[in-house]
N, C-alpha and C positions, 0 to 999 in steps of 0.2 A: 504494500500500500504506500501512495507516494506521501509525502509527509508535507503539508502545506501552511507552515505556519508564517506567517506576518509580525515583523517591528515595525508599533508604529510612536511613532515620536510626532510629538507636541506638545506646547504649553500652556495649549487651553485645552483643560477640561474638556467642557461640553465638544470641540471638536474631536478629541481622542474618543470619548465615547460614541461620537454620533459613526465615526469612520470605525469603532470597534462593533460597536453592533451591527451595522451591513455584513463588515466582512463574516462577521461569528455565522449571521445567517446563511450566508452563500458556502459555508464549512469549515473557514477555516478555521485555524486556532494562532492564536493571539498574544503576542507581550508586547504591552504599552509602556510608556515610559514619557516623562514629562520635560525632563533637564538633560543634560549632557552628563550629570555624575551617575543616573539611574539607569543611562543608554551603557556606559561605561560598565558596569555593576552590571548588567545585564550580560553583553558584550565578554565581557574577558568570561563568565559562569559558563556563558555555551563553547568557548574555543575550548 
């Protein structure tokens, strides 16, 4: 199964979620992240 998940970066709120909810529905799966320290945090956990 191919693995389809999405980073999505922003620092507003309401658009992280509004861009997280489309994609959850269409299937993907999802890690948001608001600043550069949480993309970072994010980032070096999955290499």
């Amino acid at each position: 199964m191919q693995n389809n998940s999405i980073l999505v970066i922003d620092d507003e709120e309401i658009v992280r979620e509004t861009i997280t909810d489309t994609l959850e529905d269409s299937g993907y799966e999802l890690i948001s992240a608001g600043n550069g320290r949480r993309v970072r945090r994010v980032t070096n956990h999955l290499s």
